[in-house]
ROGULUM-45117 format. One record per residue: residue number from 1; residue in one letter; x, z, y of N, C-alpha, C in turn. Coordinates in pm, 1 decimal. Layout:
R  seq  type    n.east      n.up   n.north   ca.east     ca.up  ca.north    c.east      c.up   c.north
R  NUM     A         X         Z         Y         X         Z         Y         X         Z         Y
...
//
This chain:
R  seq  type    n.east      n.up   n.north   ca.east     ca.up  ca.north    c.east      c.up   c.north
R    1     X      84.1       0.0    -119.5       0.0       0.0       0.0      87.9       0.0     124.8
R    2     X      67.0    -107.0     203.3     140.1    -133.5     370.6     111.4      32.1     424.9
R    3     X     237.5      66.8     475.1     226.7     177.7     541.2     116.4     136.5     711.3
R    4     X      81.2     252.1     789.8     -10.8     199.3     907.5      46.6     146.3     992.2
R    5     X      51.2      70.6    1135.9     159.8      73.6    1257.1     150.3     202.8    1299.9
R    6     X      38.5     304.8    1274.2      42.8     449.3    1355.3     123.3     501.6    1278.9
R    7     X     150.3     524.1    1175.9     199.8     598.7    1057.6     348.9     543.1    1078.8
R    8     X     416.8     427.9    1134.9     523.8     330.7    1136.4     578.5     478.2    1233.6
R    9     X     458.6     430.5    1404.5     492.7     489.5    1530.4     571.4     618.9    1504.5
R   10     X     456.0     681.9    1445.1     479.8     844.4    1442.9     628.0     858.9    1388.2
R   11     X     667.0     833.7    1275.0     743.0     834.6    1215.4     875.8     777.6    1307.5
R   12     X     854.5     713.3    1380.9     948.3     609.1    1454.3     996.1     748.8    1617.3
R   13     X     927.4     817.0    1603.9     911.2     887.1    1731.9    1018.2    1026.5    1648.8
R   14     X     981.4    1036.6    1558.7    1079.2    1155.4    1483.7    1182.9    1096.8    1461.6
R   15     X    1247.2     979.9    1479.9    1379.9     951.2    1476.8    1418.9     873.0    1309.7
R   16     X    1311.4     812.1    1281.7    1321.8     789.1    1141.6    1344.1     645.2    1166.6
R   17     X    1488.4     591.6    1135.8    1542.6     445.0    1135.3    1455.4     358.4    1040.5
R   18     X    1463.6     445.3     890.5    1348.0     278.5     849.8    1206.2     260.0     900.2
R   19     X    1156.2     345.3     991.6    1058.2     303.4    1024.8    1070.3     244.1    1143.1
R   20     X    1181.0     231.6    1218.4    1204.9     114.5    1329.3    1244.1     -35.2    1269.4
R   21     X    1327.2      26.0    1144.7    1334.4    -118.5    1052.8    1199.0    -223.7    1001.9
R   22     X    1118.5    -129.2     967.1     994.5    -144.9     910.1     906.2    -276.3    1042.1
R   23     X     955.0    -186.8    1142.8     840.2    -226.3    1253.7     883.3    -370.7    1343.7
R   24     X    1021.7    -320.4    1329.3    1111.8    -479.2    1381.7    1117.5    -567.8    1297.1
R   25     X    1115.2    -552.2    1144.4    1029.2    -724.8    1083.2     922.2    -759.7    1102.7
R   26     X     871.5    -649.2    1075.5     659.5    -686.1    1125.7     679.8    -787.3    1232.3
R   27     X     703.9    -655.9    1326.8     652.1    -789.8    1487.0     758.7    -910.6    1541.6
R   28     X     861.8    -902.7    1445.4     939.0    -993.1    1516.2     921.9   -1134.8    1551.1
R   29     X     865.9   -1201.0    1411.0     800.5   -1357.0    1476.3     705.0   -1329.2    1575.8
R   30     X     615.3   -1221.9    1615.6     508.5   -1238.9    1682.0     557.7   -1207.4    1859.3
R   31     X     726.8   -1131.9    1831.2     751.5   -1092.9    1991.7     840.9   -1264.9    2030.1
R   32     X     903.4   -1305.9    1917.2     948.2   -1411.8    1947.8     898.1   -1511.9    1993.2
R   33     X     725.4   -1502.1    1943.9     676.0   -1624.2    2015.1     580.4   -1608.1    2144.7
R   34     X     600.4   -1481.1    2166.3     546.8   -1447.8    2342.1     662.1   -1499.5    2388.0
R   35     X     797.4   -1469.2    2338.6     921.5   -1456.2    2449.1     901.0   -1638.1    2452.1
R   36     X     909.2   -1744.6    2329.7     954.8   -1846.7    2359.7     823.5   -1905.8    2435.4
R   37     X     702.9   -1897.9    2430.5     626.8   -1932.4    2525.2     687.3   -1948.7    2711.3
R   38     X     673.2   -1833.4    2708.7     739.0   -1797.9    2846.8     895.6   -1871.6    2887.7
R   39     X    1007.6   -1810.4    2830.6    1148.8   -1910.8    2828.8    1166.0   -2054.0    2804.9
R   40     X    1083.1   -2078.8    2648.5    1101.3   -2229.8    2620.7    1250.6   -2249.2    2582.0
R   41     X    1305.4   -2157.0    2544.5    1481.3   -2099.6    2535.7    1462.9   -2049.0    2383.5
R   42     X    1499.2   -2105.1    2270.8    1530.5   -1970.7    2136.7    1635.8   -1874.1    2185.5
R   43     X    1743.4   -1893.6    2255.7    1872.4   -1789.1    2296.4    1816.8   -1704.7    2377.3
R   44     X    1730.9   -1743.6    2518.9    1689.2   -1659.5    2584.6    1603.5   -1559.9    2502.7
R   45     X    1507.0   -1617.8    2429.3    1336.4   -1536.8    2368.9    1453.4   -1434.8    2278.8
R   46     X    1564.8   -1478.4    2186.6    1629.1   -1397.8    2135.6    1680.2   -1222.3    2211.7
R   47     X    1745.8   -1272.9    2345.2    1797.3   -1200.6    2395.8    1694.6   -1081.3    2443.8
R   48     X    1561.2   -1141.9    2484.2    1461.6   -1075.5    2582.7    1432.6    -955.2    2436.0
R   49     X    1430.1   -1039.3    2290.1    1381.8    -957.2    2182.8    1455.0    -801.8    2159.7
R   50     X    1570.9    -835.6    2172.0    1702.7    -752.0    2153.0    1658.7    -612.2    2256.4
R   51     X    1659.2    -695.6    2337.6    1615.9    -579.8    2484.4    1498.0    -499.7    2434.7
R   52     X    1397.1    -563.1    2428.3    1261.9    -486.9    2391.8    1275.0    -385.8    2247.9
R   53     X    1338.0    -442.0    2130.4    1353.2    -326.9    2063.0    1491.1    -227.9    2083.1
R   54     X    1547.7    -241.2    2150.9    1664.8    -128.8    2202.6    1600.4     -53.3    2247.9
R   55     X    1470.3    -104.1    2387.8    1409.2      23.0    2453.6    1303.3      55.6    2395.8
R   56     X    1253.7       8.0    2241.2    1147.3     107.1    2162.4    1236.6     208.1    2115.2
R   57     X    1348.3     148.2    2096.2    1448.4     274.9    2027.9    1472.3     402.8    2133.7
R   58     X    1509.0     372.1    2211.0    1565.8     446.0    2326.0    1473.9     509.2    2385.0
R   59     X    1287.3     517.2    2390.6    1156.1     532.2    2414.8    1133.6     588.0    2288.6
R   60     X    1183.7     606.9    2190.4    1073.4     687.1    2068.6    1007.7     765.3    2077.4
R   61     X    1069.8     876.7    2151.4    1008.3     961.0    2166.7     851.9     995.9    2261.1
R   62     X     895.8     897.9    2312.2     776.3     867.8    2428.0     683.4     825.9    2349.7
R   63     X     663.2     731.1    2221.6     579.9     700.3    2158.7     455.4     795.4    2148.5
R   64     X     358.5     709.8    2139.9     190.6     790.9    2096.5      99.3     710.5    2007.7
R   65     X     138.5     786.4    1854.4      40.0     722.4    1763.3     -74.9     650.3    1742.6
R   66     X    -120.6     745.5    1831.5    -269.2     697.2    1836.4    -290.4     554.7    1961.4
R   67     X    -201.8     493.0    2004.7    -185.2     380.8    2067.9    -153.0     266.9    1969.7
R   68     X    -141.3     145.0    2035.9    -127.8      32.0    1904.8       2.0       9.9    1952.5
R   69     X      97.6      -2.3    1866.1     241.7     -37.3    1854.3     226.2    -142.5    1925.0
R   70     X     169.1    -293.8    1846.3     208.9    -415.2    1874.8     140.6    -426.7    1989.2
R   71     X      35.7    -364.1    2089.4     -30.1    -437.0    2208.3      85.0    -356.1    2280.2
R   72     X     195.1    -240.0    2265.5     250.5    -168.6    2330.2     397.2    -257.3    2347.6
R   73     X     434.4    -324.0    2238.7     563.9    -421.1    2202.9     504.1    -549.8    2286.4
R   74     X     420.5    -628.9    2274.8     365.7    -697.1    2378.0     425.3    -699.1    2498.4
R   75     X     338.2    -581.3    2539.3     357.5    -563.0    2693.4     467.1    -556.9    2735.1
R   76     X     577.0    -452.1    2643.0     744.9    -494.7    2631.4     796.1    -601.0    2696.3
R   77     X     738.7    -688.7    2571.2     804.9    -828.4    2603.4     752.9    -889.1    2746.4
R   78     X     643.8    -883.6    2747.2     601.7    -985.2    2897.0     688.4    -923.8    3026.1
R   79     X     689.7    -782.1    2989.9     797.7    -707.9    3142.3     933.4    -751.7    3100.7
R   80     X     980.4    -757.7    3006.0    1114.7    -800.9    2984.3    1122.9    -921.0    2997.5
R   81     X    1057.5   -1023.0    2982.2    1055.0   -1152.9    3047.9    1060.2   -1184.9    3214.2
R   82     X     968.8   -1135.3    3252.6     890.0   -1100.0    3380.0    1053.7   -1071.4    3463.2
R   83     X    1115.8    -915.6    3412.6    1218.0    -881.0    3494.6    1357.9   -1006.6    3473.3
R   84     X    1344.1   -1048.2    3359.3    1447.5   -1147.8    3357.3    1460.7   -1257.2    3434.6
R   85     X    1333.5   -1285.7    3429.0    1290.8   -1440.4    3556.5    1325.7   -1361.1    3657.3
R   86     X    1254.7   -1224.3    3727.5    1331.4   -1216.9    3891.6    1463.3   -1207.1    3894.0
R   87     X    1506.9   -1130.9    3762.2    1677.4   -1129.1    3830.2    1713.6   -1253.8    3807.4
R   88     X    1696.4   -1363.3    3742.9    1757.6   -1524.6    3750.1    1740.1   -1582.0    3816.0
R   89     X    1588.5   -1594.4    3889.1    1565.9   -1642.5    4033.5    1666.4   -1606.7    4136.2
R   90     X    1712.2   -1501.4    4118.8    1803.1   -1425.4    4277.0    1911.8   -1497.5    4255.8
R   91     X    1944.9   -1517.0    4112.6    2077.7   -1534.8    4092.6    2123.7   -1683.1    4107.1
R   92     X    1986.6   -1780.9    4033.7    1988.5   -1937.3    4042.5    1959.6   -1939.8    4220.5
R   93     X    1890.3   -1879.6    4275.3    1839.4   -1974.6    4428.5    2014.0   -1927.2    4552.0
R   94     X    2047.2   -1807.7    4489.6    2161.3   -1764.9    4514.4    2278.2   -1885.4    4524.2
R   95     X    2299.0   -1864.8    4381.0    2401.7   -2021.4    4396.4    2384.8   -2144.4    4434.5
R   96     X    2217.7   -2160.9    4431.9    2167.7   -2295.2    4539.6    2221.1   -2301.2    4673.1
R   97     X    2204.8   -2217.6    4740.6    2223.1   -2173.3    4874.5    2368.2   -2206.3    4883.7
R   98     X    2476.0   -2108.9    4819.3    2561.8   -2124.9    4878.4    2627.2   -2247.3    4827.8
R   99     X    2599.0   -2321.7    4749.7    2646.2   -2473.3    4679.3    2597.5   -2566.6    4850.4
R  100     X    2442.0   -2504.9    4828.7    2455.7   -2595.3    4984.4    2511.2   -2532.8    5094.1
R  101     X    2553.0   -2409.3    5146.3    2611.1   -2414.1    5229.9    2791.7   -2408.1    5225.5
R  102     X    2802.2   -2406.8    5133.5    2971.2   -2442.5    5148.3    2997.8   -2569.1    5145.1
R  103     X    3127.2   -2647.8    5213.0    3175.0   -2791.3    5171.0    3195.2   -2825.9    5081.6
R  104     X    3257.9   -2754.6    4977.2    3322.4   -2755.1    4868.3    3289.1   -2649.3    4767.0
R  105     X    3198.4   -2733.9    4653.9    3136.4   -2618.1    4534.3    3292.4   -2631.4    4462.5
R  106     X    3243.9   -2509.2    4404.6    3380.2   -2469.8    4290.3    3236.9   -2558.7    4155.8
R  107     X    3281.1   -2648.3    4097.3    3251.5   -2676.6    3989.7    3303.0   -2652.9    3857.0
R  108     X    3388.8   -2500.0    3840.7    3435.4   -2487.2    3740.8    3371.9   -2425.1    3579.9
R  109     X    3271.8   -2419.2    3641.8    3189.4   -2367.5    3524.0    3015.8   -2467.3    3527.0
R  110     X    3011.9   -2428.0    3451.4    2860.5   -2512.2    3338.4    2765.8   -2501.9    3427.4
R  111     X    2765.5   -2355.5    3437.7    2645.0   -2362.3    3556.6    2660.9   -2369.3    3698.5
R  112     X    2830.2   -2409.1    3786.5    2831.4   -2479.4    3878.2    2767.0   -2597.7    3861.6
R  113     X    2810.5   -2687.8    3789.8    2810.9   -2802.9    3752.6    2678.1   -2871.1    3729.1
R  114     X    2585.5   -2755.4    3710.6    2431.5   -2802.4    3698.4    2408.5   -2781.3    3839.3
R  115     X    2390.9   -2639.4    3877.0    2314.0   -2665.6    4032.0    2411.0   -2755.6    4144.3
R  116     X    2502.0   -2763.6    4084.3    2573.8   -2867.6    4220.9    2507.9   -2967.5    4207.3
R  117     X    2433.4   -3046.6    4137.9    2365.4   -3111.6    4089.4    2259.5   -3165.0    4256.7
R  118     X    2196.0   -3040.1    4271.8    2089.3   -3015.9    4380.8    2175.9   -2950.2    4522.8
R  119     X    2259.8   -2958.1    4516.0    2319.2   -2884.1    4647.7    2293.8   -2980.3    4736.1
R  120     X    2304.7   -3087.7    4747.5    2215.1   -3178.0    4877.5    2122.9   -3151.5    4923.9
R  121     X    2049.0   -3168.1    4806.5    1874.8   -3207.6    4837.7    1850.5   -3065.4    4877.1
R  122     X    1920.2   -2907.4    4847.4    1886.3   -2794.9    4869.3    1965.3   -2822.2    5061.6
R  123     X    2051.3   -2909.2    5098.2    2152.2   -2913.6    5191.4    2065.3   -2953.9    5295.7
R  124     X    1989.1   -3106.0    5256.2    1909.7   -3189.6    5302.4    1744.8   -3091.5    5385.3
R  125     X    1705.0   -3010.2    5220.4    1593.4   -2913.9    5286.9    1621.5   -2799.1    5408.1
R  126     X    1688.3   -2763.5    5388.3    1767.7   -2626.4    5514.9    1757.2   -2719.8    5614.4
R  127     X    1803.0   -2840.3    5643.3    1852.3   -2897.5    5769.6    1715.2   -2926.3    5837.2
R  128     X    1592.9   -2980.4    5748.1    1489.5   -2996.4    5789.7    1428.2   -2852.0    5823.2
R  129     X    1429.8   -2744.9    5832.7    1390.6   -2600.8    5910.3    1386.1   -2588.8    6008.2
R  130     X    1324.8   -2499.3    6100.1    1339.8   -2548.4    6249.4    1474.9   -2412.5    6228.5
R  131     X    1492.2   -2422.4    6357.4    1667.7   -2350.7    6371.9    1621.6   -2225.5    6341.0
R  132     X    1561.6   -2150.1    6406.2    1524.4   -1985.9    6372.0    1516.5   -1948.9    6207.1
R  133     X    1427.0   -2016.3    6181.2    1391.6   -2015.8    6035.9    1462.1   -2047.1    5938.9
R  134     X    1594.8   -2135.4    5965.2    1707.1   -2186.2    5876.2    1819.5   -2019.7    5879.3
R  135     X    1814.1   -1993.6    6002.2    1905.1   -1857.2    6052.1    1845.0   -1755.0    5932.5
R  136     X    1691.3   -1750.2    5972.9    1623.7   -1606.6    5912.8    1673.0   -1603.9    5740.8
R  137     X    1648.1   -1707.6    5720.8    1669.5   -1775.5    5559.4    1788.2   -1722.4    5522.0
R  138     X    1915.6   -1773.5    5613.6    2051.0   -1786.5    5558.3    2066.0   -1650.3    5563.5
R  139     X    2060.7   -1543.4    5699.0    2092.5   -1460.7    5695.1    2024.9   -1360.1    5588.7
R  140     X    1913.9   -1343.2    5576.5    1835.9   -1288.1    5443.9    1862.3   -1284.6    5304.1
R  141     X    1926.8   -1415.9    5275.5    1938.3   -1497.6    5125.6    2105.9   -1498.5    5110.5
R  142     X    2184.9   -1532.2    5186.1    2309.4   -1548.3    5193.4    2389.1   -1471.0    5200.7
R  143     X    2325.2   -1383.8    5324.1    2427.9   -1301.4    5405.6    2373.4   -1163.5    5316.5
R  144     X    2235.8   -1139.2    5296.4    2243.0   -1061.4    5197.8    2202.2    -947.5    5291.6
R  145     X    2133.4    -948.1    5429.0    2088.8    -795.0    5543.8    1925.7    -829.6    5484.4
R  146     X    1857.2    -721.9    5524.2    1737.0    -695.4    5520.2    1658.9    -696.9    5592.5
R  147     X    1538.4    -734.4    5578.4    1450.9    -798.2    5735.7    1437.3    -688.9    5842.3
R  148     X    1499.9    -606.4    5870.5    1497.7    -480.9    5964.8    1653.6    -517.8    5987.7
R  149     X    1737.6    -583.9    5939.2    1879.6    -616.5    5965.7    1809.3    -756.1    6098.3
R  150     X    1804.5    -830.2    6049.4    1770.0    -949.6    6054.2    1699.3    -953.3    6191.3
R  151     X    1628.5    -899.2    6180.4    1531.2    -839.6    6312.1    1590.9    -768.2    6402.6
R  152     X    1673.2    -676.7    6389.5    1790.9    -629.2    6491.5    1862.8    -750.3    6547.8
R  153     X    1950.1    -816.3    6458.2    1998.8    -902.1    6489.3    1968.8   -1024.1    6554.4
R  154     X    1879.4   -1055.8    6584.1    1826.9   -1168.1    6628.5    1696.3   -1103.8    6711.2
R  155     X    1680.3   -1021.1    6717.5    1608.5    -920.7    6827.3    1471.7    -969.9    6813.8
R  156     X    1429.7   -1015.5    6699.9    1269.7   -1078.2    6731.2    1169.4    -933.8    6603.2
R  157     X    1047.1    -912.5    6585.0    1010.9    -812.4    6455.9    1061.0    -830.2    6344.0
R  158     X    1001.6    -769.9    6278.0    1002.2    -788.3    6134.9     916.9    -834.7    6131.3
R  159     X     773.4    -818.0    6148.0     708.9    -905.0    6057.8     753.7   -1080.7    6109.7
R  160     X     786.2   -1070.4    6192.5     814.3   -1249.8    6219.3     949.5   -1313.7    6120.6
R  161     X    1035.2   -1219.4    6113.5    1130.4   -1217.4    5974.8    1059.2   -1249.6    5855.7
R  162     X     975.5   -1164.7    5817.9     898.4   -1163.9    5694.0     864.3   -1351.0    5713.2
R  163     X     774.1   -1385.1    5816.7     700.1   -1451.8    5825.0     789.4   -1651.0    5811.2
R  164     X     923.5   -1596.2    5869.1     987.1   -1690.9    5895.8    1046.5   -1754.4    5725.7
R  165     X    1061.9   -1637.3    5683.6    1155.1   -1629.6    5543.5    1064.0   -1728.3    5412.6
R  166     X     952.3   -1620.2    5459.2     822.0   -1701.3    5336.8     804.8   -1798.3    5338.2
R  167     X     838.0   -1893.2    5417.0     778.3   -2039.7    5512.6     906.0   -2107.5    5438.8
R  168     X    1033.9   -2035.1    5481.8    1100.2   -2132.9    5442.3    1183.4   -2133.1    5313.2
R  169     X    1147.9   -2048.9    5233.5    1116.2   -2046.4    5100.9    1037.1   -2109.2    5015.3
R  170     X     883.6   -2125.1    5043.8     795.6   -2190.4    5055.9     838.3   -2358.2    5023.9
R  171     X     883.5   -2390.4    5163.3     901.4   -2475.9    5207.6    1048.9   -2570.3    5119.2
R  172     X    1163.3   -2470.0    5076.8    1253.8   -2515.3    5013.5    1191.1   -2542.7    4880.7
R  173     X    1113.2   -2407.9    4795.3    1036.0   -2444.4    4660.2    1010.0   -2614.1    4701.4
R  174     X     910.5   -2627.2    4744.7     866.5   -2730.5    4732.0     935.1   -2856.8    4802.8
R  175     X    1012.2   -2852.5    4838.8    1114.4   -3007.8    4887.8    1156.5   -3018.2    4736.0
R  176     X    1261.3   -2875.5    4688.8    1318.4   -2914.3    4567.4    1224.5   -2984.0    4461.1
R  177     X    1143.9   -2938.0    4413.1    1050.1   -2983.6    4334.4     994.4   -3129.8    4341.3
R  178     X    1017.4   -3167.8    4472.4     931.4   -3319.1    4523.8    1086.9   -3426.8    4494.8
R  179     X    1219.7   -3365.2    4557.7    1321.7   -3443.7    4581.7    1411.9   -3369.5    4501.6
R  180     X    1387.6   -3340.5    4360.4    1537.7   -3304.0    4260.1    1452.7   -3281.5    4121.1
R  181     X    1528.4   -3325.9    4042.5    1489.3   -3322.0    3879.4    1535.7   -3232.4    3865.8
R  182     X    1488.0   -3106.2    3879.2    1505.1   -2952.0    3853.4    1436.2   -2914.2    3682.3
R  183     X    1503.2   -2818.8    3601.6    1428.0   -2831.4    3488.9    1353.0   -2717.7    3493.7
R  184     X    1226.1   -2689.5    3367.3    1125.2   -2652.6    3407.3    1153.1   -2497.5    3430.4
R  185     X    1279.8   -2450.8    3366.4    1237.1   -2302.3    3416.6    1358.8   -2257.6    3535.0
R  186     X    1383.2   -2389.3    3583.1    1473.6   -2376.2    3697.7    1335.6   -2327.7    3814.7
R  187     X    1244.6   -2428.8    3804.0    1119.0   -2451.8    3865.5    1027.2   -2312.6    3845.8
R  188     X    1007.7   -2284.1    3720.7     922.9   -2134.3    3722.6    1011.9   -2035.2    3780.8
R  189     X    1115.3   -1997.4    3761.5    1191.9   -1888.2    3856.9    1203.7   -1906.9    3990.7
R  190     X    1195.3   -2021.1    4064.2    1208.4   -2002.4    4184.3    1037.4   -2008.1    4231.4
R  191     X     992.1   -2064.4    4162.8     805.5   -2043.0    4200.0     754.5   -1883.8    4152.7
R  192     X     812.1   -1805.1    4073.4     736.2   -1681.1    4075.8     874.5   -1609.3    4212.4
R  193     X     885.8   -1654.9    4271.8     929.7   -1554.1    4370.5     838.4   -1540.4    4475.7
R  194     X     723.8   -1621.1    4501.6     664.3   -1622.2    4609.6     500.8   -1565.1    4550.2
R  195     X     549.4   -1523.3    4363.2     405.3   -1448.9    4362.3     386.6   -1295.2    4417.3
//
């Protein structure tokens, strides 16, 4: 007789390894195919998997039987996805930026070599900004101050910071998308930044 997922939990919360063993074959095709939905990556959906059962491990104790494991591993995964796309967004629109604003990309690695790809058309969109809004952008995204920096500095509010930034964020999403063969989850990370 299949032991329960509550009976897995409980057990999993007292520190009992085969019942984390037990529970990480169960759900594993089923977290793998939330993760590859979302990524569209087997390496990525792999990695996001790894993460999610480290922190059931590292959470056992927090566990509560009487909850459902797998709608709880779920939810895991979609936040571990979720946080992975924002930190890659920062990190991909990051090296966009400065590919377009330097003369000279260092193309020494794989993933220079892809977004240099778009450093124009990212070069081309900035230039079309009106001047304030190219400033608010660079200084925000580049320079790396905070819209209360930004707003000191250029002596106008914050909310007009806020207001300037969104626009031309906005506004870069969608040039890139119209004028660069960006691939698709180049495209979903920089589009959930403006959810």
């Amino acid at each position: 007789m299949e032991v329960t997922d509550a009976e897995l939990t409980y057990r999993l919360s007292q520190h009992d390894e085969t019942a984390f063993e037990t529970l990480f074959r169960r759900y594993y095709r089923y977290l793998y195919s939330i993760a590859v939905q979302y990524v569209k990556d087997p390496e990525l959906a792999e990695d996001a998997l790894q993460e999610v059962y480290l922190k059931l491990w590292t959470h056992r104790t927090q566990l509560n039987a009487s909850q459902s494991i797998k709608a709880y591993l779920a939810t895991a995964m979609r936040n571990q996805i979720i946080n992975r796309l924002r930190d890659d967004r920062r990190a991909i629109l990051r090296h966009i930026e400065r590919q377009a604003l330097l003369p000279e990309a260092d193309t020494s690695t794989e993933e220079s070599i892809t977004l240099n790809e778009y450093s124009s058309v990212v070069r081309q969109g900035l230039q079309l900004l009106p001047a304030q809004r190219r400033l608010v952008f660079t200084l925000r995204s580049e320079v790396g101050l905070t819209n209360e920096e930004v707003a000191s500095q250029l002596r106008i509010s914050i909310n007009t910071v806020k207001i300037h930034y969104y626009h031309a964020c906005r506004f870069l999403r969608d040039y890139l998308r119209h004028h660069a063969d960006l691939p698709t989850l180049v495209i979903a990370v920089l589009s959930s930044l403006y959810h």
